[in-house]
C-alpha positions as CSV (number, residue, x, y, z in Angstrom):
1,X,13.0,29.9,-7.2
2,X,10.6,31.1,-10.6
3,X,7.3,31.1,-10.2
4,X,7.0,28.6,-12.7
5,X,8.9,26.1,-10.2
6,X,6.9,27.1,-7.0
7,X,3.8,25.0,-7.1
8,X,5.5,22.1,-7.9
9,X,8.3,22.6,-4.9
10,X,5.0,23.2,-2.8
11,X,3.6,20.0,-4.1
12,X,6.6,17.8,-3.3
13,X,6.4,19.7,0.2
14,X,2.9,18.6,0.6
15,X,4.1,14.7,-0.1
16,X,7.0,15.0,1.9
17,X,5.4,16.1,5.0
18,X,2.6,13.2,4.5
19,X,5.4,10.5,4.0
20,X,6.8,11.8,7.1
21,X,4.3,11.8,9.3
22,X,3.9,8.0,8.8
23,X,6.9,7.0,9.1
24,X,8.5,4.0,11.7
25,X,10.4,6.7,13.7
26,X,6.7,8.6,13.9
27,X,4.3,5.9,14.5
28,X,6.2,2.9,16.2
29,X,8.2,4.6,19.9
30,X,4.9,5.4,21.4
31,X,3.2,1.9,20.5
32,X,5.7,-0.5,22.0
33,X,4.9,-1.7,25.1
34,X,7.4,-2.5,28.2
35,X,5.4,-4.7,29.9
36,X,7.5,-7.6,31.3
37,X,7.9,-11.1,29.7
38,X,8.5,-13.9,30.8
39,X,9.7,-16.0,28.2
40,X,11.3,-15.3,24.8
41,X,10.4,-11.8,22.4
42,X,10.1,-13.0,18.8
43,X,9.7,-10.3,16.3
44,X,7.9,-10.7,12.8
45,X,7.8,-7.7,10.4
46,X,6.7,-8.2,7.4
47,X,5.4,-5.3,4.7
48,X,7.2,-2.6,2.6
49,X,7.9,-0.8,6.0
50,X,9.5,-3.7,7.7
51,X,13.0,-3.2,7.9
52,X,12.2,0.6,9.0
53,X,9.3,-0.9,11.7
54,X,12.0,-3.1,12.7
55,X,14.5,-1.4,13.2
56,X,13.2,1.3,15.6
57,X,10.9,-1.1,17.6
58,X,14.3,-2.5,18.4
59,X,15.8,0.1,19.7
60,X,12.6,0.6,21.8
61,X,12.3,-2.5,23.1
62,X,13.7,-3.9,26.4
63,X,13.5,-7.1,26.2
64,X,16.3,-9.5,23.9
65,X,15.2,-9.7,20.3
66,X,14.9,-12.7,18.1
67,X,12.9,-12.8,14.6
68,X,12.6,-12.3,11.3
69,X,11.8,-9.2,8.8
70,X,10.8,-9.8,5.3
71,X,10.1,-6.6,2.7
72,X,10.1,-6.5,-1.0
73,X,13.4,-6.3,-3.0
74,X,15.2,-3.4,-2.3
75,X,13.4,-2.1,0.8
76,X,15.8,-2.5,3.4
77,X,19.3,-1.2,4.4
78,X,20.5,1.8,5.5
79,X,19.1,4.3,7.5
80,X,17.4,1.4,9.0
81,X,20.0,-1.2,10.1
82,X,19.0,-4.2,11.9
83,X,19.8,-5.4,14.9
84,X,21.8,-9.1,15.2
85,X,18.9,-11.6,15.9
86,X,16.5,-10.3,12.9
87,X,16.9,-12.4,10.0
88,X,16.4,-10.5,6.9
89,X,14.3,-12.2,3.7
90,X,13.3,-9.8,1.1
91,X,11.1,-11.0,-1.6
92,X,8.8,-10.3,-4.8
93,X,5.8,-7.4,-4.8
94,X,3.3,-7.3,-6.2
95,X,3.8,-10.3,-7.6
96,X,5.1,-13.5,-5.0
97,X,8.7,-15.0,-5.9
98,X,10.4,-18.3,-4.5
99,X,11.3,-15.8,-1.6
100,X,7.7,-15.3,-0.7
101,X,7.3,-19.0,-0.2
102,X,10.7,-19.6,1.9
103,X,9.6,-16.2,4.2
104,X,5.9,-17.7,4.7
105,X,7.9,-21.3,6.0
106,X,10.4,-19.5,7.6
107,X,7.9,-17.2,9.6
108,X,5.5,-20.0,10.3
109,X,8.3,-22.2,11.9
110,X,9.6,-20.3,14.1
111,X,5.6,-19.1,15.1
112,X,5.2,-22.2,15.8
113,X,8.3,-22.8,18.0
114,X,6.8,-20.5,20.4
115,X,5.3,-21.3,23.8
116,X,2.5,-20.1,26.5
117,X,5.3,-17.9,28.3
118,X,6.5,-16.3,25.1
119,X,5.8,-13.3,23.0
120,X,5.4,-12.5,19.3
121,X,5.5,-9.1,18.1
122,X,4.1,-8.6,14.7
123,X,4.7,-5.6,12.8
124,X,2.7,-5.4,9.8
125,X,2.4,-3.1,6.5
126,X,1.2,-3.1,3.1
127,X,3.1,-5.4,0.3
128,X,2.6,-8.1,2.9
129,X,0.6,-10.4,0.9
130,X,2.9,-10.9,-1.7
131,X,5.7,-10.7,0.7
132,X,4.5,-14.3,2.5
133,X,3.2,-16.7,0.4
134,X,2.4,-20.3,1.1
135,X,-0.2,-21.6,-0.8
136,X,-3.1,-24.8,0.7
137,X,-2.6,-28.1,-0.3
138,X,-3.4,-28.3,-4.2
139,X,-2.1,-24.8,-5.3
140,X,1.0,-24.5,-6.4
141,X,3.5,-20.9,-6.2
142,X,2.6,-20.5,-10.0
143,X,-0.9,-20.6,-9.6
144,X,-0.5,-18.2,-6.9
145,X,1.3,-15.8,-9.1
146,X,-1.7,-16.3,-12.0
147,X,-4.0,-15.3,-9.7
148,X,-2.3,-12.7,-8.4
149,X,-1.4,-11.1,-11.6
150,X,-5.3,-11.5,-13.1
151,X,-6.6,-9.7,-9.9
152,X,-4.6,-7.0,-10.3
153,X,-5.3,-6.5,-13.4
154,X,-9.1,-6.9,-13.3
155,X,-9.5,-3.8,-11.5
156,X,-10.4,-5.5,-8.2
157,X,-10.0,-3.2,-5.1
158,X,-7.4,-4.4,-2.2
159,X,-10.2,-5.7,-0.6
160,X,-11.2,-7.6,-2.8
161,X,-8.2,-8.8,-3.9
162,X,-6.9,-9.9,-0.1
163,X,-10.1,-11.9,0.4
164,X,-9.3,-14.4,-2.4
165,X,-5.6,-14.5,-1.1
166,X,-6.6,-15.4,2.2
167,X,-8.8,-18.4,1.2
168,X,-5.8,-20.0,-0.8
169,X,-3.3,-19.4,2.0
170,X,-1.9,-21.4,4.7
171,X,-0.1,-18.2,6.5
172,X,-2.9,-15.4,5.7
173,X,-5.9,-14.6,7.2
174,X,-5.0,-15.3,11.2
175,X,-3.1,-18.6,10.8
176,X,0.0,-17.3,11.9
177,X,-1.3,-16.1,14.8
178,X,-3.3,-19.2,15.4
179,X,0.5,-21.3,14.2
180,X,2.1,-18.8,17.3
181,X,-0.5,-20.2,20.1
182,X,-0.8,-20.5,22.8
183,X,2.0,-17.3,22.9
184,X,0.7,-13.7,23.4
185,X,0.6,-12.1,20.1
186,X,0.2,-8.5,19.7
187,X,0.1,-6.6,16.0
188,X,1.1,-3.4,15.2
189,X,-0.3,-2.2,11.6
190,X,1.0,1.0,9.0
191,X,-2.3,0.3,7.4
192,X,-2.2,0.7,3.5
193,X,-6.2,0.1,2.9
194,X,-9.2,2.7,2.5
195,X,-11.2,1.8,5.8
196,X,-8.2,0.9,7.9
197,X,-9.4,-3.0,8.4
198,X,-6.8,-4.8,10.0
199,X,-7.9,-7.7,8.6
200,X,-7.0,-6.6,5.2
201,X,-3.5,-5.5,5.9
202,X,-1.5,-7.8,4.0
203,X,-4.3,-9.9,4.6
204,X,-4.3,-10.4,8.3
205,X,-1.6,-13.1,9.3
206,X,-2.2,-12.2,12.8
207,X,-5.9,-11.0,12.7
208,X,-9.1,-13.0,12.2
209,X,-11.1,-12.7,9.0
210,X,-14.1,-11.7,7.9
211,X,-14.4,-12.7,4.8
212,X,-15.7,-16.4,3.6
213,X,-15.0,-18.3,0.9
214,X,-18.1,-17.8,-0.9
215,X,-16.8,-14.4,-1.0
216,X,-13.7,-15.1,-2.6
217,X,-15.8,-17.2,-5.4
218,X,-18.0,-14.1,-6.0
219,X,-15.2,-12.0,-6.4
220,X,-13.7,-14.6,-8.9
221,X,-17.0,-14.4,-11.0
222,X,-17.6,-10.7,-10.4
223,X,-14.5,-9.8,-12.6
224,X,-14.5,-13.0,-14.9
225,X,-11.1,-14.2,-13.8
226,X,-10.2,-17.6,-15.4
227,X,-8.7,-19.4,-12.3
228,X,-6.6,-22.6,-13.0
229,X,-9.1,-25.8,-12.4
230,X,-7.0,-26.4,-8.8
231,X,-7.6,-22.8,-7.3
232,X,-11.2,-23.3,-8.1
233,X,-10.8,-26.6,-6.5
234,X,-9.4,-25.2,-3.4
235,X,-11.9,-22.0,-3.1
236,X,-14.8,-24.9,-2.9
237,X,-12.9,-26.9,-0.2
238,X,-14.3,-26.0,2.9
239,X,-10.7,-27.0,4.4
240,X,-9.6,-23.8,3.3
241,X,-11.8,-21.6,5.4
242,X,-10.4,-19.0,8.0
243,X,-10.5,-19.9,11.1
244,X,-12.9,-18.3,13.5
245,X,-12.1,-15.5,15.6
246,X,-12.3,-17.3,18.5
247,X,-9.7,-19.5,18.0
248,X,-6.6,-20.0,20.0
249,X,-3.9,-17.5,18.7
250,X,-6.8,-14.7,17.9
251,X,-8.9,-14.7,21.0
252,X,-7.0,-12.5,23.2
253,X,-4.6,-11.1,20.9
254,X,-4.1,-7.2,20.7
255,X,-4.6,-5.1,17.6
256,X,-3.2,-1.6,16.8
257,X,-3.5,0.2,14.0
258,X,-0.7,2.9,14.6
259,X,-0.5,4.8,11.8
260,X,-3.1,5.5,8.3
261,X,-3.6,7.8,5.8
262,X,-5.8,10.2,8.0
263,X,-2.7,10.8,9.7
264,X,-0.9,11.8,6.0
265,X,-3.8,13.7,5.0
266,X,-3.6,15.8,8.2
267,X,0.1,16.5,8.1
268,X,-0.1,17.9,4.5
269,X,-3.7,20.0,5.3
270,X,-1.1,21.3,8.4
271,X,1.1,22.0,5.7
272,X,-0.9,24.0,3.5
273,X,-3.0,26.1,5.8
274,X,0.3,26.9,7.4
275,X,1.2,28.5,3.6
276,X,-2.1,30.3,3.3
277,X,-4.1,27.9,1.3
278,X,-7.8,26.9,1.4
279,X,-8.1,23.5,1.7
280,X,-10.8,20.6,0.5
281,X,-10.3,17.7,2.2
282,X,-11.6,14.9,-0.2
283,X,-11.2,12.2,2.4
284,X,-8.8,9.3,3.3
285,X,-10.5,6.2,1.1
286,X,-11.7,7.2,-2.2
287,X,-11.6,3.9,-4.5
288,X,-12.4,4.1,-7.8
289,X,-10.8,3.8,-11.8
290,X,-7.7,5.7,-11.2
291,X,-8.8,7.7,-14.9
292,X,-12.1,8.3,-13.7
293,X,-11.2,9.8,-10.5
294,X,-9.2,11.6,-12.0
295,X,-11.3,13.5,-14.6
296,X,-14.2,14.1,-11.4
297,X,-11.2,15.5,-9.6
298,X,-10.4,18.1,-12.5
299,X,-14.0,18.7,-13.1
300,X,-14.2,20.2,-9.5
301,X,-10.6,21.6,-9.5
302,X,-12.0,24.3,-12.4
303,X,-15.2,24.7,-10.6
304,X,-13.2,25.7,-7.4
305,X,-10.5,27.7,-8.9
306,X,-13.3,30.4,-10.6
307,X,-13.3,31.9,-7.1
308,X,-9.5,33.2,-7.7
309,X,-8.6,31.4,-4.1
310,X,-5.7,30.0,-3.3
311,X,-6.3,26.4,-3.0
312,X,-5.5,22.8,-2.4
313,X,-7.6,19.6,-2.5
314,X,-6.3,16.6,-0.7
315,X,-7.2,12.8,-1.1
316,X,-5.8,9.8,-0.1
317,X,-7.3,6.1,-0.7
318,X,-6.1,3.4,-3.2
319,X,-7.6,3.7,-6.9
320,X,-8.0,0.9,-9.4
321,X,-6.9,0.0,-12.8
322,X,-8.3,-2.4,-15.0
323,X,-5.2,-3.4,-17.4
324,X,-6.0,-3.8,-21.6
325,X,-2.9,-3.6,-22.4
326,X,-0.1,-6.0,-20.4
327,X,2.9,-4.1,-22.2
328,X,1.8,-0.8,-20.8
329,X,3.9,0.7,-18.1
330,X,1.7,2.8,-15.5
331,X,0.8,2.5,-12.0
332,X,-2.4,3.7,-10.7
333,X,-1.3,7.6,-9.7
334,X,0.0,8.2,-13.4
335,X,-3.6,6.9,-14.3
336,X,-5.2,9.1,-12.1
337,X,-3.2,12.4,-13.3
338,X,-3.0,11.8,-17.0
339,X,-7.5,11.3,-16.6
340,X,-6.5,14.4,-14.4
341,X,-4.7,16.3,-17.5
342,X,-7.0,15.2,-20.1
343,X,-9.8,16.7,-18.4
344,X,-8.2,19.9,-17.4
345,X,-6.9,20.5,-20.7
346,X,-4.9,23.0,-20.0
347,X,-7.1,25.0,-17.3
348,X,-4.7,28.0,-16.2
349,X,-3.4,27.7,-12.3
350,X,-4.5,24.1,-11.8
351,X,-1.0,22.2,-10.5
352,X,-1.2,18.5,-9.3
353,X,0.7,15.5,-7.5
354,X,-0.7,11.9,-7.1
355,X,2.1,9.7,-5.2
356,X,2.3,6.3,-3.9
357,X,3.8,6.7,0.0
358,X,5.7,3.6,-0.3
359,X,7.5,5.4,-2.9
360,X,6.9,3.2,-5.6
361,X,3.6,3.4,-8.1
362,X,2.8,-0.2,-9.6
363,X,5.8,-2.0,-10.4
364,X,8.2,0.9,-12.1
365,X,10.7,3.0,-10.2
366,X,8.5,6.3,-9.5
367,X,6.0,6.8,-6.3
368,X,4.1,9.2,-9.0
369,X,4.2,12.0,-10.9
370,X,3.4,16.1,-11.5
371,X,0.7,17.5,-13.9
372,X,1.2,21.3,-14.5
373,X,-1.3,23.4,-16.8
374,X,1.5,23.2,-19.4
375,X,1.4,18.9,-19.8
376,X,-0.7,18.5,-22.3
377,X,1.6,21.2,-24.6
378,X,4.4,20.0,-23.8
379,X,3.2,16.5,-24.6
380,X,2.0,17.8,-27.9
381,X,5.4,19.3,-29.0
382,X,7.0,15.9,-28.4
383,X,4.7,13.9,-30.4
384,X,2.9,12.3,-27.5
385,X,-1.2,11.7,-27.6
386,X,-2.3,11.4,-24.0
387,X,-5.5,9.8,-24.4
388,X,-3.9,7.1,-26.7
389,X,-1.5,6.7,-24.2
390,X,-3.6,6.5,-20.8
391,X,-6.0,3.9,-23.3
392,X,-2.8,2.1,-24.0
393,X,-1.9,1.8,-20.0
394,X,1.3,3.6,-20.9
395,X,1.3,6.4,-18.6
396,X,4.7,5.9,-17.1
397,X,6.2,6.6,-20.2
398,X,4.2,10.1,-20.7
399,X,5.1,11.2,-17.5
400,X,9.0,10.5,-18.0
401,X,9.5,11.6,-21.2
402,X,7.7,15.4,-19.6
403,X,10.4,14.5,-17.2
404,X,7.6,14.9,-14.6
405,X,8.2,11.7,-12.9
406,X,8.5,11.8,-8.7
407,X,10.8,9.6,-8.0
408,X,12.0,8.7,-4.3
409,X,13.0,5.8,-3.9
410,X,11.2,3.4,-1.1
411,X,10.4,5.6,1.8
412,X,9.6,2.3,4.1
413,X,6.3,3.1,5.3
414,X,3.2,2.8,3.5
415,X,-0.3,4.5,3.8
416,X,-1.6,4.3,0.2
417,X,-1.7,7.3,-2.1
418,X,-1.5,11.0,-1.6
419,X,-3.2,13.1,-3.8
420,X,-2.6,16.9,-4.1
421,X,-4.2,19.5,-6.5
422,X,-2.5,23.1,-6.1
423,X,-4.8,26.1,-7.3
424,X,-2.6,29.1,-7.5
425,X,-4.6,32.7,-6.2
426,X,-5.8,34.7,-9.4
427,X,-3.1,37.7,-10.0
């Protein structure tokens, strides 16, 4: 291997070992319980790590399996191959689909078949919110997707954008498990959002919220989002609240989170140290504009490096993007490293990977992307202006025409991103 390819095969070591330290066969074997049951076992997985939840739960659990697993479009199959009993839906992310709607029935009717000596088993990660869909009285699937599509364009954070969900949902925000009672429910969470709330985890179907509606109409005003007339109309419907957490279905229910970014973030420090390198450990749930971060993060990259160490600063956390231009093509970790690049501008030594762990960044095919100190020449020498391009939200097409892209396919687990910034030792 050249020296020229070492720190980025060390980078994609670094992701690698995150992503694995996350995943179902990881996270899942030691969190299933064998406690005798009664009655029936129904399973509900829902997420971009639901087929892979699934299918190893399965093979840990004793008892006979029914249920139903739902992921987005293309995040199932093989290695993970489901057991007969699991129905299979997949359906649109991040945007809902017709699919969305017929999981969201499908999962509440057979929740709601469920009686006092049964047992659901809810296996939850990030993408759920688009992944189950079924809108209050009022608010149609379109309306849904509008809403969907402004938020994430408005630069919201998940948060944010999971408390508004919840308040226009019949399935979100605990009404699934409260739909399950008076079964025993009990939720095991990959969880995808800075803080680790479980209640935000594609928005809580099985744990109670704490957010209110009056929330959810701030948050609307905050970032000037132009709801249709009927969502407003629903957000001022006190119909539409959460229910309480001390309602049938949620009191008594048990919670795990079993696997979050920490845990990435410590796999890949594991990694590094192991490979001699000084490491700055940034912290699990930075949020912020993905260009902005980005540009601090090179800012204390060069101020770091001047020591000649070998180095590595780790992050993790979800960024933000507010979209200006809706025929860019860029998710939120191309953001991030092309702010990165611009501000580095070349700095000698300074390599750097910002990855989705799902394995897929936005909506395009890539989980990220690599900056080296050569980007911004090479860009140059094919024409390419970066800062017209990050303004133009058209980072995805930088990065692939560098040929810098990371792309792995869905990894079926999901933790939020994984940042990396490689500082080789002076010579």
């Amino acid at each position: 291997m050249s020296a020229h390819d070492q720190p980025r095969a060390m980078l994609r070591r670094l992701f690698d070992e995150a992503v694995a330290a996350v995943s179902a066969e990881r996270c899942v074997p030691a969190a299933i319980g064998q406690e005798p049951i009664n009655g029936r076992t129904l399973l509900l997985a829902v997420g971009k790590g639901a087929a892979a939840m699934s299918a190893v739960a399965a093979r840990h659990m004793k008892a006979p399996l029914s249920g139903l697993v739902v992921t987005r479009h293309g995040h199932s199959g093989p290695p993970h191959v489901l057991p007969p009993g699991l129905e299979l839906i997949e359906a649109g992310h991040p945007v809902p689909d017709d699919d969305s709607l017929y999981a969201a029935q499908r999962a509440l009717e057979l929740a709601g078949a469920l009686g006092p000596s049964d047992r659901l088993v809810m296996l939850v990660s990030g993408g759920g919110s688009a992944l189950l869909t079924l809108p209050v009285p009022g608010v149609t699937l379109a309306d849904k997707q509008v809403v969907t599509q402004a938020l994430l364009r408005s630069g919201a954070t998940i948060g944010e954008i999971n408390s508004v969900r919840k308040h226009l949902s019949l399935i979100k925000g605990g009404r699934l498990a409260v739909a399950a009672a008076p079964a025993q429910v009990t939720t095991l969470i990959i969880s995808d959002v800075p803080g680790d709330d479980p209640s935000f985890v594609a928005s809580g179907p099985t744990v109670a919220d704490t957010t209110t509606l009056e929330i959810a109409r701030e948050i609307i005003a905050r970032y000037g989002i132009d709801v249709p007339a009927n969502v407003a109309a629903a957000l001022a419907d006190s119909a539409n609240e959460t229910p309480p957490s001390d309602a049938m279905g949620l009191a008594g229910g048990t919670v795990r989170v079993i696997a979050v970014a920490r845990d990435a973030l410590n796999a890949a420090r594991r990694l590094a140290e192991g490979e001699g390198y000084k490491v700055t450990d940034l912290g699990d749930h930075l949020q912020a504009e993905a260009r902005h971060l980005g540009a601090g993060h090179a800012a204390l990259a060069r101020r770091v490096a001047a020591d000649g160490q070998k180095r590595v600063i780790l992050s993790g956390g979800e960024t933000t993007v507010r979209v200006t231009n809706p025929d860019g093509r860029g998710g939120r970790n191309l953001e991030y490293l092309l702010g990165l690049a611009i501000e580095l501008d070349g700095a000698p030594r300074i390599h750097a990977i910002a990855c989705d762990t799902d394995g897929i960044d936005g909506t395009e095919d890539n989980a990220g992307a690599i900056v080296t100190p050569d980007t911004l020449a090479r860009a140059r020498a094919l024409g390419l202006d970066a800062r017209a391009m990050l303004d133009a939200n058209d980072a995805y097409r930088f990065f692939e025409a560098l040929g810098d892209l990371v792309v792995t396919g869905p990894t079926r687990t999901n933790v939020n991103d994984l940042r990396a910034i490689l500082i080789e030792g002076a010579s």
